[in-house]
VOPAGU-2260 file (C-alpha; in pm, 1 decimal, decimal comma):
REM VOPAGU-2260
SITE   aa  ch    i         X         Y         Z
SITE  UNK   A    0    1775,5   14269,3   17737,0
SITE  UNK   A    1    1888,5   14389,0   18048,6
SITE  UNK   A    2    1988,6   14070,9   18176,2
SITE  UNK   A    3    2229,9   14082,8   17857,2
SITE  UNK   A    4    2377,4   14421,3   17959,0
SITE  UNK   A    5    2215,5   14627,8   17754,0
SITE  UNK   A    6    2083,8   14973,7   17918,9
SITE  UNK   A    7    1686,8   14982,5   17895,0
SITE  UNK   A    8    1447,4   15264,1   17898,8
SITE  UNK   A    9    1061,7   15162,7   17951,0
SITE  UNK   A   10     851,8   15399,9   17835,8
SITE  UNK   A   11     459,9   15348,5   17836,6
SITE  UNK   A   12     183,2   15594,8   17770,1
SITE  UNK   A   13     -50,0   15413,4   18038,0
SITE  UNK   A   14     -58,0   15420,4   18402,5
SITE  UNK   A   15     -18,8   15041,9   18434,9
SITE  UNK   A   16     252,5   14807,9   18323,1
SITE  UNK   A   17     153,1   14552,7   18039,8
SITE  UNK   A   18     -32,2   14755,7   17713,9
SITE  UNK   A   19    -298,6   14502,9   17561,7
SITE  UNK   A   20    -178,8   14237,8   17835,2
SITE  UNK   A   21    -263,7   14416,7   18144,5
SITE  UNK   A   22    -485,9   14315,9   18422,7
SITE  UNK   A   23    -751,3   14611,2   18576,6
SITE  UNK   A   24    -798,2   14668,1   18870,3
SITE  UNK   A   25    -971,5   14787,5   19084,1
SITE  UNK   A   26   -1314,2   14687,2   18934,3
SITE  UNK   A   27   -1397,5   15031,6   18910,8
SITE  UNK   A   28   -1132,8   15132,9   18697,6
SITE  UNK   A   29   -1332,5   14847,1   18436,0
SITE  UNK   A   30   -1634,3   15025,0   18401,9
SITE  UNK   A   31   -1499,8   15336,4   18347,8
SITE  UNK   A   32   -1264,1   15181,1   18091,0
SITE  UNK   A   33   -1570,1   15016,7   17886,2
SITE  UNK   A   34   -1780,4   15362,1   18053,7
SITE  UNK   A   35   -2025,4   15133,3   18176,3
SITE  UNK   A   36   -2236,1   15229,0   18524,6
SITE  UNK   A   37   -2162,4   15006,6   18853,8
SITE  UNK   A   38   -2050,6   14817,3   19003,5
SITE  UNK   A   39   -2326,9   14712,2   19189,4
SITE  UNK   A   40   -2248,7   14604,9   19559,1
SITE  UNK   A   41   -2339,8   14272,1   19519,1
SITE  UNK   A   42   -2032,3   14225,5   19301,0
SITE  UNK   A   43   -1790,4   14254,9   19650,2
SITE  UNK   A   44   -1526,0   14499,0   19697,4
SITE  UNK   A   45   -1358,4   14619,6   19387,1
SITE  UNK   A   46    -935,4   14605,3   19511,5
SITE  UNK   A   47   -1030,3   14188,0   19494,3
SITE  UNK   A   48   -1096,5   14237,6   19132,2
SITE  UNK   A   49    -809,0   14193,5   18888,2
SITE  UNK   A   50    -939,2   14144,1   18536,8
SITE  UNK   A   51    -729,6   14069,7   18249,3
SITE  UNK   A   52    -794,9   14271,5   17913,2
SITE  UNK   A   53    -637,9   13984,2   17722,3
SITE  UNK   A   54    -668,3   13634,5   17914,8
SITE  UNK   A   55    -454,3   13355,2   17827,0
SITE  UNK   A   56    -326,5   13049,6   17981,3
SITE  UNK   A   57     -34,0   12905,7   17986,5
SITE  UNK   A   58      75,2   12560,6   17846,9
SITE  UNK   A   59     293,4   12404,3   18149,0
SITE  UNK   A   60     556,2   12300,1   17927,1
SITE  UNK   A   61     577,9   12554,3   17658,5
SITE  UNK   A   62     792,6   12817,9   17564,3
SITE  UNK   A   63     686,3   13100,2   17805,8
SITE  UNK   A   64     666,8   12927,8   18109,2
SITE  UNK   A   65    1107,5   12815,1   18009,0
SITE  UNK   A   66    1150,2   13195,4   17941,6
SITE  UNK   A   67     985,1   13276,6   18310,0
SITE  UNK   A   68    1228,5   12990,8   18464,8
SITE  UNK   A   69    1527,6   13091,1   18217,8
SITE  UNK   A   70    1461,0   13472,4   18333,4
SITE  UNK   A   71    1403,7   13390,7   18719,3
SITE  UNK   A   72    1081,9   13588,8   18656,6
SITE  UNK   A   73     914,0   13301,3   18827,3
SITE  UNK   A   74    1019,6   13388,9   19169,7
SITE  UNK   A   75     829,5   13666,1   19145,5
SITE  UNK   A   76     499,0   13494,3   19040,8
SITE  UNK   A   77     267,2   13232,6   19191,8
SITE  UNK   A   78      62,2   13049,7   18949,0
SITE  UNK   A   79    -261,5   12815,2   18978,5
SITE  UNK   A   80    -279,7   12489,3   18774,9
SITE  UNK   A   81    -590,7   12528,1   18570,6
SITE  UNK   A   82    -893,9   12292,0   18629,1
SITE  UNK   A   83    -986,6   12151,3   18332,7
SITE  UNK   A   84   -1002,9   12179,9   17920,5
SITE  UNK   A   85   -1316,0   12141,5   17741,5
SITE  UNK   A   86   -1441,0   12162,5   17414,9
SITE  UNK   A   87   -1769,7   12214,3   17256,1
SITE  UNK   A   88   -1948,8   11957,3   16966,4
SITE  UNK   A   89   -2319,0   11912,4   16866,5
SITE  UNK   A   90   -2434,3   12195,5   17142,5
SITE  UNK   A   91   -2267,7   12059,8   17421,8
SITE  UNK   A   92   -1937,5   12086,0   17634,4
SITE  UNK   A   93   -1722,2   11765,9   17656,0
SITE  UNK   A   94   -1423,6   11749,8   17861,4
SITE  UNK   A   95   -1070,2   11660,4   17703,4
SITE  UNK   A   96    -957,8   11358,3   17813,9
SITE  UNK   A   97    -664,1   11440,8   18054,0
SITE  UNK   A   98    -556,7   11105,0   18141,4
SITE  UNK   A   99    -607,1   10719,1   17994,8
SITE  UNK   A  100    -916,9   10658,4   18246,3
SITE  UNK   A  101   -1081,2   11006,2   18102,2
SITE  UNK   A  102   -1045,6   10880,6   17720,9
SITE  UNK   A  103   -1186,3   10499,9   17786,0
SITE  UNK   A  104   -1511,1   10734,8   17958,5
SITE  UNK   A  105   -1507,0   10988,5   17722,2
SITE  UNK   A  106   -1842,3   11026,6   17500,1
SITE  UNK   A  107   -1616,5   11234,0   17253,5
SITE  UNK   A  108   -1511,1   10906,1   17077,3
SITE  UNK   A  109   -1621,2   10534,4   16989,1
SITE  UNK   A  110   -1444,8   10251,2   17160,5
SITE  UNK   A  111   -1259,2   10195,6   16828,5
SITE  UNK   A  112   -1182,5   10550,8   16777,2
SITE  UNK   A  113   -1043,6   10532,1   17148,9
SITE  UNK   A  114    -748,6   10287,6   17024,4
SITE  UNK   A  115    -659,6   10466,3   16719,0
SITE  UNK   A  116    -646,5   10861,9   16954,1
SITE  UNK   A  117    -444,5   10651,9   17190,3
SITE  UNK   A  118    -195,1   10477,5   16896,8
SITE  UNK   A  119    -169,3   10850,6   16739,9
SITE  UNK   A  120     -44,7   10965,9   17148,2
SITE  UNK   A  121     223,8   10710,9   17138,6
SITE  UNK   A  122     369,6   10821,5   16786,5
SITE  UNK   A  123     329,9   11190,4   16886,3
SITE  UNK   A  124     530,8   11103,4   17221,0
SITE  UNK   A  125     803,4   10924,2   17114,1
SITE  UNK   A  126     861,2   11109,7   16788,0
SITE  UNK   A  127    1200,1   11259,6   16766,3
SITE  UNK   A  128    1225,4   11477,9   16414,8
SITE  UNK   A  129    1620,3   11422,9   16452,0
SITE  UNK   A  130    1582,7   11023,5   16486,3
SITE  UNK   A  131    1441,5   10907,0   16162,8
SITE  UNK   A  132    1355,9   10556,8   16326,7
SITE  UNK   A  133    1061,6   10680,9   16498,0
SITE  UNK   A  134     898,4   10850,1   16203,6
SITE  UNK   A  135     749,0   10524,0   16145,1
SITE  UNK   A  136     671,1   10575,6   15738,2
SITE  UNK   A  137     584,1   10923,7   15811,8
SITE  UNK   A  138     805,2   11226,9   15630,3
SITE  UNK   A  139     710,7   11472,4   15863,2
SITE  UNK   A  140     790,9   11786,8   15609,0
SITE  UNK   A  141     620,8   11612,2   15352,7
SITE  UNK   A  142     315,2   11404,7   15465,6
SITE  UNK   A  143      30,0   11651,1   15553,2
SITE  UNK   A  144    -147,0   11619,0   15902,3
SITE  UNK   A  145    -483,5   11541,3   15713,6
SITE  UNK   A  146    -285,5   11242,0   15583,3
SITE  UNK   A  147    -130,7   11137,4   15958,9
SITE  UNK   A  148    -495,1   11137,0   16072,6
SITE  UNK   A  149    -562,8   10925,7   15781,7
SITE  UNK   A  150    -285,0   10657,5   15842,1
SITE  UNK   A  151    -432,7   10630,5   16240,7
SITE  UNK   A  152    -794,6   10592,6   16056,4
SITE  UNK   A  153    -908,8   10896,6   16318,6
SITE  UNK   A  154   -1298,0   10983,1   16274,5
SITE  UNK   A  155   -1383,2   11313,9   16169,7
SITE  UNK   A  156   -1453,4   11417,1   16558,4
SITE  UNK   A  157   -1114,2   11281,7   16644,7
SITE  UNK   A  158    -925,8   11469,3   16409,2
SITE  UNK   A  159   -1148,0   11827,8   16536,2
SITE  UNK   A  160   -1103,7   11796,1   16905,2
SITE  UNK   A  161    -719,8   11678,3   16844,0
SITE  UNK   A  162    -629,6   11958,4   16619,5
SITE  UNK   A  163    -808,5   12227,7   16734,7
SITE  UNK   A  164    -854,6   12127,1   17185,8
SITE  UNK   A  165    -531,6   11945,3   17169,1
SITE  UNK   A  166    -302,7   12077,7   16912,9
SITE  UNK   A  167    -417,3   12448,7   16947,2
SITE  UNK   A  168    -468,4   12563,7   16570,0
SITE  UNK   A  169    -721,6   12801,2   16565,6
SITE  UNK   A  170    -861,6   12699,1   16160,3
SITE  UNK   A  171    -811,1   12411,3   15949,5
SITE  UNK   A  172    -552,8   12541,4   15744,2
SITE  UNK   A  173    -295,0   12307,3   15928,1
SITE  UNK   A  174    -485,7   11977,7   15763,5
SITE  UNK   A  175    -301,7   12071,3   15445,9
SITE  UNK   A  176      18,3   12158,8   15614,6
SITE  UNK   A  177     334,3   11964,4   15709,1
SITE  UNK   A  178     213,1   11773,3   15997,5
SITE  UNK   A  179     532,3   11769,7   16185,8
SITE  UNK   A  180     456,3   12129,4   16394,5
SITE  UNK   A  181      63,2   11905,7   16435,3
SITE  UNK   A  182     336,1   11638,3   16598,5
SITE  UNK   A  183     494,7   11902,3   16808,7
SITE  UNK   A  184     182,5   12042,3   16908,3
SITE  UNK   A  185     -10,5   11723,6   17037,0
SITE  UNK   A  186     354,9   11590,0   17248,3
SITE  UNK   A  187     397,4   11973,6   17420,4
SITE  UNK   A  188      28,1   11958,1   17542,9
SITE  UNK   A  189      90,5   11571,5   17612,3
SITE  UNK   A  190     420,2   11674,9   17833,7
SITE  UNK   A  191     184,0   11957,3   17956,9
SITE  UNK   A  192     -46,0   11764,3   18101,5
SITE  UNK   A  193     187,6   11458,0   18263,8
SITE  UNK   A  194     333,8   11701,0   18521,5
SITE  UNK   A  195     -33,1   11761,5   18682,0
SITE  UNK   A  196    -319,9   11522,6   18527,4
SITE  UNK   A  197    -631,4   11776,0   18559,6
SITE  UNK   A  198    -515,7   12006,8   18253,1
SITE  UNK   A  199    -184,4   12145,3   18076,0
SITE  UNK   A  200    -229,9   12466,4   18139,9
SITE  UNK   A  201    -128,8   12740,5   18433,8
SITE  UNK   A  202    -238,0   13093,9   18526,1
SITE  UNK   A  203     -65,2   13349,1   18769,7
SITE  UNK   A  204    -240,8   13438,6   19101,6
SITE  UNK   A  205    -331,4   13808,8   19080,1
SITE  UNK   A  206    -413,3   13795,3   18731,8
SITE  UNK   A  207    -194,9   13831,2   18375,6
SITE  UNK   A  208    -101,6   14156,2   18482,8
SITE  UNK   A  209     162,5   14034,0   18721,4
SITE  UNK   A  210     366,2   13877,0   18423,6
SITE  UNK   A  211     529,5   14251,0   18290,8
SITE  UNK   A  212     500,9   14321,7   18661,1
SITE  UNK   A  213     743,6   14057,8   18696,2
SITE  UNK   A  214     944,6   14142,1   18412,7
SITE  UNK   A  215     955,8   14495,9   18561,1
SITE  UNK   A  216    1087,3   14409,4   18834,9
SITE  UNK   A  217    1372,5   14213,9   18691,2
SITE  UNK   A  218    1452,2   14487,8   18446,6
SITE  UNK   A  219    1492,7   14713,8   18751,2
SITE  UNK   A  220    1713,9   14462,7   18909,0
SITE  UNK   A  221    1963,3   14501,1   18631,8
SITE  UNK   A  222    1962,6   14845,4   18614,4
SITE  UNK   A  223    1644,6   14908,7   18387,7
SITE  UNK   A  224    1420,8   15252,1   18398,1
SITE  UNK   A  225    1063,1   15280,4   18362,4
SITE  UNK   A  226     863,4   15596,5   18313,6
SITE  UNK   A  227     491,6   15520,8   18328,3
SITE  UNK   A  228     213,8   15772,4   18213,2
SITE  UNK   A  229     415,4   15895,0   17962,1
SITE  UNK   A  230     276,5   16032,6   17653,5
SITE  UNK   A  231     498,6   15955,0   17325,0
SITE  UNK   A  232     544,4   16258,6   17094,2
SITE  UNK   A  233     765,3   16168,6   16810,0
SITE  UNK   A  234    1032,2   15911,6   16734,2
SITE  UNK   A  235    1328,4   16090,2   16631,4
SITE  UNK   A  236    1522,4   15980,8   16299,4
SITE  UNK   A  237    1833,4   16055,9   16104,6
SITE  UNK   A  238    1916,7   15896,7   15815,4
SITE  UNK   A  239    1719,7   15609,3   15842,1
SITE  UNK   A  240    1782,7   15491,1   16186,2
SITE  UNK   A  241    1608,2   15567,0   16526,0
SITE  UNK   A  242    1818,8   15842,1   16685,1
SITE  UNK   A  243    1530,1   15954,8   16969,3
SITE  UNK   A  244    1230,2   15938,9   17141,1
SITE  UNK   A  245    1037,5   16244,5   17224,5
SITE  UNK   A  246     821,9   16254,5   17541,5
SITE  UNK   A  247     647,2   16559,7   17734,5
SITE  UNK   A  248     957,2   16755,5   17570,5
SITE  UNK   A  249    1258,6   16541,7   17642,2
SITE  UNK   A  250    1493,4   16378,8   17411,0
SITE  UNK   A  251    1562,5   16011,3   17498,0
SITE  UNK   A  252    1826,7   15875,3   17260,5
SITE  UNK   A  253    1856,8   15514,8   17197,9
SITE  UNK   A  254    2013,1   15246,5   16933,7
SITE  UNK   A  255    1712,6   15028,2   16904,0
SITE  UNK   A  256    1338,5   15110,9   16956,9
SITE  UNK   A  257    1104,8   14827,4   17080,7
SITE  UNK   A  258     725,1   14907,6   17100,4
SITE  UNK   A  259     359,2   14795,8   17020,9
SITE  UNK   A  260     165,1   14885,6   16663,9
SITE  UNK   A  261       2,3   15152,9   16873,0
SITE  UNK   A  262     318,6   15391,1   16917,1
SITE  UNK   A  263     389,9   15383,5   16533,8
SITE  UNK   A  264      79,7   15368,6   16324,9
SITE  UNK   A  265     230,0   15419,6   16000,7
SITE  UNK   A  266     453,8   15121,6   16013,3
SITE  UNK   A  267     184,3   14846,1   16080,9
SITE  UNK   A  268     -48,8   14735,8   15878,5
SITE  UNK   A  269    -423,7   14530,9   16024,7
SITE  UNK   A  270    -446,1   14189,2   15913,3
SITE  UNK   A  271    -774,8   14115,3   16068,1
SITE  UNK   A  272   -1008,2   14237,0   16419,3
SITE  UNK   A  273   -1046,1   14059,2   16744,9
SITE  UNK   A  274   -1369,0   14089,7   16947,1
SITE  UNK   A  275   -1383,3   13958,9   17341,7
SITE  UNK   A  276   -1613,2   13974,8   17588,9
SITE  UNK   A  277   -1544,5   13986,9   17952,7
SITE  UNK   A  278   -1802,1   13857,8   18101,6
SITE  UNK   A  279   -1877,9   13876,6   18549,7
SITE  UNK   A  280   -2022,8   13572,4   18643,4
SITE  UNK   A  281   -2118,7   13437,8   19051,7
SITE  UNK   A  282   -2146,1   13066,9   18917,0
SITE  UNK   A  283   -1940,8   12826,0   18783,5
SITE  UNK   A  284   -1995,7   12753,6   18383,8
SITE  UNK   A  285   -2229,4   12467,5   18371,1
SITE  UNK   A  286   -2088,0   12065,6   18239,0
SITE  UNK   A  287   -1738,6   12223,0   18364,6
SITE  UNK   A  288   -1793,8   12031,3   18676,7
SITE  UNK   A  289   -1758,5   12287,2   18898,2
SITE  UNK   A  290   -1425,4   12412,1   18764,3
SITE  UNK   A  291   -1285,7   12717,8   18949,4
SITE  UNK   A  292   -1081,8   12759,2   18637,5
SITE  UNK   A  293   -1094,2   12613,0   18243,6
SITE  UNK   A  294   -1078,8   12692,9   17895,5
SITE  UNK   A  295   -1367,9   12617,9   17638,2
SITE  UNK   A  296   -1274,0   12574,6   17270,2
SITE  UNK   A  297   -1564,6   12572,4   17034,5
SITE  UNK   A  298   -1404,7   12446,8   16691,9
SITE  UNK   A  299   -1487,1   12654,6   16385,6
SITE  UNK   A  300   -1692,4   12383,1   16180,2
SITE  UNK   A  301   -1943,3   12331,1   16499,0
SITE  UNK   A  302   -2071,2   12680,0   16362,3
SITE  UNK   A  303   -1979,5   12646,1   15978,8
SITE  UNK   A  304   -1660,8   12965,6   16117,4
SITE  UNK   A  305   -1346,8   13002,2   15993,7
SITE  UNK   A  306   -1209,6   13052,2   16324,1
SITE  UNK   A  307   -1222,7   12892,0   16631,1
SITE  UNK   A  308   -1387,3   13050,0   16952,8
SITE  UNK   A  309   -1237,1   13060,5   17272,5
SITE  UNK   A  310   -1342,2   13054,9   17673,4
SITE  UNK   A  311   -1104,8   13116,8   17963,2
SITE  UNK   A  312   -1290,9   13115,0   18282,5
SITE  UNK   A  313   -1119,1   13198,8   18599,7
SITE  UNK   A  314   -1214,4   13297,8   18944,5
SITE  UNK   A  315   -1202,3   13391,3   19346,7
SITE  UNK   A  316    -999,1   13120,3   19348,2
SITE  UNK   A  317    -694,7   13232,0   19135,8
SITE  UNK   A  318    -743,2   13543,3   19341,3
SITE  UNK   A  319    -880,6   13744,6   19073,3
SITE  UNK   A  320   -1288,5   13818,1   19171,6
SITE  UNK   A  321   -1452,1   13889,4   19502,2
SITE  UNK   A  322   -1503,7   13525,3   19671,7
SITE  UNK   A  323   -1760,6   13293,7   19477,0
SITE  UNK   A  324   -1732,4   13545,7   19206,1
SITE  UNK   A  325   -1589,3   13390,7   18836,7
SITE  UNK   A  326   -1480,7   13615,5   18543,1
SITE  UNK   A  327   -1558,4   13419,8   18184,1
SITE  UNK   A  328   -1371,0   13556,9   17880,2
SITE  UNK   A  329   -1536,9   13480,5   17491,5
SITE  UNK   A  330   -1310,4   13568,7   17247,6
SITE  UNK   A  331   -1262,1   13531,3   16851,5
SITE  UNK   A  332   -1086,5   13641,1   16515,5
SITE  UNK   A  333   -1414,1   13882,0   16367,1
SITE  UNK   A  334   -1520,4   13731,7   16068,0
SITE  UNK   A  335   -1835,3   13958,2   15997,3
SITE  UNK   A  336   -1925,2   14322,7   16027,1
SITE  UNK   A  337   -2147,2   14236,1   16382,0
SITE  UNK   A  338   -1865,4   14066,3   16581,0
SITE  UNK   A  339   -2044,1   14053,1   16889,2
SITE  UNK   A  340   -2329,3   13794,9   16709,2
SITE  UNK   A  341   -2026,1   13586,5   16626,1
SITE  UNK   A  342   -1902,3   13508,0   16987,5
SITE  UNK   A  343   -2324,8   13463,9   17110,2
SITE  UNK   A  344   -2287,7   13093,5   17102,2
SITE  UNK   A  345   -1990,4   13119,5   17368,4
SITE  UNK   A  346   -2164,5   13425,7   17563,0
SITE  UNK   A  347   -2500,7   13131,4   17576,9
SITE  UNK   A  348   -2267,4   12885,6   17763,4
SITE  UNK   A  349   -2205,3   13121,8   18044,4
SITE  UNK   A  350   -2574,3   13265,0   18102,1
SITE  UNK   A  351   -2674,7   13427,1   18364,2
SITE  UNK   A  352   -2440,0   13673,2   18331,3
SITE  UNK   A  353   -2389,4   13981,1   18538,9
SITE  UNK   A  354   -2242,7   14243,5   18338,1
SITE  UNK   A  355   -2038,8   14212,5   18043,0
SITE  UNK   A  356   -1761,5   14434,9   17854,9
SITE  UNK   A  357   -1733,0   14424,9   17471,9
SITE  UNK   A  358   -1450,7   14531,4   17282,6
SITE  UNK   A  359   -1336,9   14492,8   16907,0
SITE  UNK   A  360    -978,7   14571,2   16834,7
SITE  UNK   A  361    -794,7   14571,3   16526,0
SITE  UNK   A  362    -501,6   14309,1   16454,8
SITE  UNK   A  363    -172,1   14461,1   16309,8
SITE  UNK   A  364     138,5   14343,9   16241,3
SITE  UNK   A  365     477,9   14530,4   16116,6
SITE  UNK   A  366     545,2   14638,1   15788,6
SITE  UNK   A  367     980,4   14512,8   15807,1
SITE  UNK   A  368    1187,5   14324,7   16001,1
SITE  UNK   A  369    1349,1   14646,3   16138,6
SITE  UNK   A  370    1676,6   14594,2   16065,7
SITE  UNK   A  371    1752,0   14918,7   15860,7
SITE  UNK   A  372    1558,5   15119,8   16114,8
SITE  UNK   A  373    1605,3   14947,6   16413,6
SITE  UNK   A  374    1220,6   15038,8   16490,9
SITE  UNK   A  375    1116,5   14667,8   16595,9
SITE  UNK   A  376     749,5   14623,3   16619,6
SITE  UNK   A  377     543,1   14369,2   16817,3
SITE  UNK   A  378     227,8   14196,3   16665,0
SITE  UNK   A  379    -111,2   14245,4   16818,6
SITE  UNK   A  380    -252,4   13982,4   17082,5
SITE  UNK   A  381    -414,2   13739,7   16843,9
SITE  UNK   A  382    -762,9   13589,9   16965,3
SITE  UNK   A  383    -647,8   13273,7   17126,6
SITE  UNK   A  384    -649,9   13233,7   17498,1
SITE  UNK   A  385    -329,6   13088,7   17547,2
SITE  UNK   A  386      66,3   13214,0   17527,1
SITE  UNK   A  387     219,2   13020,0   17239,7
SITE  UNK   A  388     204,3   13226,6   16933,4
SITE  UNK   A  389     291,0   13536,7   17199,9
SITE  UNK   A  390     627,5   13324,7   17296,6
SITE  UNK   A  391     696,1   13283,4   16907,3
SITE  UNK   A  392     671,1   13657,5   16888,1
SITE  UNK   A  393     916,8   13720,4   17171,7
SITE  UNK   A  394    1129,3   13479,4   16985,5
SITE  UNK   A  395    1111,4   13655,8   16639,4
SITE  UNK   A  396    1136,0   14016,7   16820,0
SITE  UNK   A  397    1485,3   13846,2   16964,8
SITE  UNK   A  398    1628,5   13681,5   16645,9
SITE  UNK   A  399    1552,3   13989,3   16464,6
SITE  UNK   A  400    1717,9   14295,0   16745,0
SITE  UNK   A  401    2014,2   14041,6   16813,9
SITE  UNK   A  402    2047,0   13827,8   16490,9
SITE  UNK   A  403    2045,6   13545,9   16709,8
SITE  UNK   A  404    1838,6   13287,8   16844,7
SITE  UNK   A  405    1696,7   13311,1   17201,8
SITE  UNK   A  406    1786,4   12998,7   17370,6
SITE  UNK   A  407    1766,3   12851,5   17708,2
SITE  UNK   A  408    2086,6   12638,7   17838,3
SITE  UNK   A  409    2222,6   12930,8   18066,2
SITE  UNK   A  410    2484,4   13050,0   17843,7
SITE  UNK   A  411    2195,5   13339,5   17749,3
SITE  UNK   A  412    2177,5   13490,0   18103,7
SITE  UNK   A  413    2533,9   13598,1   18118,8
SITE  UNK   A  414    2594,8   13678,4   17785,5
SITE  UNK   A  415    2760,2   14058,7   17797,3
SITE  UNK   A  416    2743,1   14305,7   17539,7
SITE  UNK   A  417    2916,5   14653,1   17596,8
SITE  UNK   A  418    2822,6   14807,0   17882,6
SITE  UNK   A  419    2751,5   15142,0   17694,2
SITE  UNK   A  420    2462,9   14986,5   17463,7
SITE  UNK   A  421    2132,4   15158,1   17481,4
């Protein structure tokens, strides 16, 4: 928004930039977060601690890694290839196959099976949903992905580590569905994973955190305020519309609110709960090989769920933990009224652990669009560990302040709107 000439205030009722998405540090300030004693000294000094409330990775060619580029954000970030994607069947951790030589040794399919996954690659790959020659027989708003599977003759462990370690989806509600976003899914983490062969996905150096750091930053660049530690009073209307924000006693006027479910309570309403656990580790997770960094997916019918459960484990290496020290995240949609039972079979991958921090949070989304009050409200962090549905938020929030879509060919960085817009 500032890059588009618009003037922005930033207003946050924390000490830190980033809400939900923030990274803590240093350790210290995470125990007296979760009001838990410690550290204990064997956990190293606490500034080389920075430990995300909300870990995800990133998918190398996916939507928030063309916004960082698109935005320049990216110069000032570093980020960390991750080491490796696994998922979980029959009680143990199997690595996705990240390259032709990992599939033929892969125990996570039959050599038969191994032709057909590779056959349904190639169609994902050279699918083009504007070239009707390469649908091969396949109406991609019509046939279902249950069906696609079907046609390639994909086992039943095929089709669960391809739509749920591959494609993403987080339930098997996308069997039934159109399986032309399945299609999209598999050829992004396919294009993903060509640019560095050991997994699709990247994380920042530092920690999450440094993403609205960077954005920050930016902002400032083009003239953008921030005011952190701020409490919010009241959000000022007349006739409708947003006309002010009240903090500590001052009016800030604006055209357009953007916040978080927290800042306006009455227009959200929960759709669900997410529990995660952080959990402190000074080992690697075992059958990861060693990896300094990964993500586990456990797929929902391994433990008769609805929802999938997800790891991200990162480390000293990505700069985020005292040296040999790893930090191990479990997280889920809650299903049940004892949340924390739900993730144990993640939490039993990652034993011995050192200390962990539970937390259940409630899910929310907005009540409008936000047109007629130009209040627009952000959904909560869902329970995946990794950015996509965030960047499909971003893009909503866009297409519904500006009424356009956000693109990124150039033309969007030196758009100009009137200099006097707030």
């Amino acid at each position: 928004m500032s890059l588009s000439g618009k003037k922005v205030l930033h207003i946050d009722k924390n000490p830190f930039y980033g809400g939900e998405n923030a990274s803590i540090s240093p350790l210290q300030e995470l125990y007296k977060k979760f009001k838990v004693s410690g550290p204990a000294k064997s956990m190293g000094r606490g500034k080389e601690w920075n430990v995300d409330l909300i870990p995800k990775f990133f998918l190398t060619n996916g939507e928030l890694v063309k916004i960082l580029v698109h935005t320049d954000v990216t110069r000032y970030l570093d980020f960390r290839v991750v080491d490796g994607s696994f998922v979980y069947k029959a009680g143990k951790v199997h690595k996705v196959p990240a390259t032709e030589e990992d599939a033929q040794a892969s125990d996570l399919m039959g050599m038969f099976d191994k032709r057909r996954f590779r056959k349904l690659l190639l169609f994902a790959l050279n699918f083009d949903v504007r070239n009707p020659r390469t649908y091969q027989e396949v109406d991609p708003k019509k046939t279902t992905t249950r069906d696609l599977f079907c046609r390639f003759d994909l086992g039943l462990d095929v089709m669960e580590f391809t739509g749920h370690a591959i494609a993403l989806h987080d339930s098997d509600s996308y069997l039934d569905q159109p399986c032309v976003e399945t299609i999209r899914r598999i050829r992004l983490y396919s294009e993903s994973l060509s640019r560095h062969n050991t997994s699709p996905y990247l994380y920042p150096v530092y920690g999450l955190g440094e993403l609205p750091q960077g954005f920050a930053r930016l902002s400032a660049e083009y003239g953008g305020t921030f005011l952190l530690n701020k409490t919010v009073e009241e959000i000022v209307m007349e006739n409708g519309k947003v006309k002010a924000v009240k903090s500590e006693g001052k009016l800030f006027h604006c055209k357009q609110l953007i916040c978080d479910p927290s800042y306006v309570p009455n227009r959200v309403r929960k759709v669900g709960r997410a529990v995660r656990v952080i959990c402190l580790l000074n080992h690697p997770v075992k059958n990861t090989h060693e990896a300094s960094s990964c993500q586990i997916i456990i797929p929902q019918a391994q433990l008769n769920r609805k929802s999938d459960i997800y790891i991200s484990v990162v480390s000293y290496a990505h700069n985020v933990a005292s040296d040999g020290m790893y930090i191990a995240t479990v997280s889920t949609t809650a299903e049940t009224s004892n949340p924390e039972k739900e993730v144990q079979p993640g939490l039993e991958l990652l034993e011995p652990i050192m200390q962990k921090f539970v937390s259940v949070s409630n899910l929310f989304v907005p009540n409008e669009d936000g047109k007629k009050s130009q209040i627009f409200v952000s959904r909560s962090c869902d329970a995946t560990n990794h950015c996509e549905s965030e960047c499909e938020d971003i893009k909503d929030l866009y297409r519904r302040i500006t009424g356009a879509e956000l693109c990124f060919g150039g033309s969007q960085r030196h758009q100009s709107h009137n200099s006097d817009d707030d």
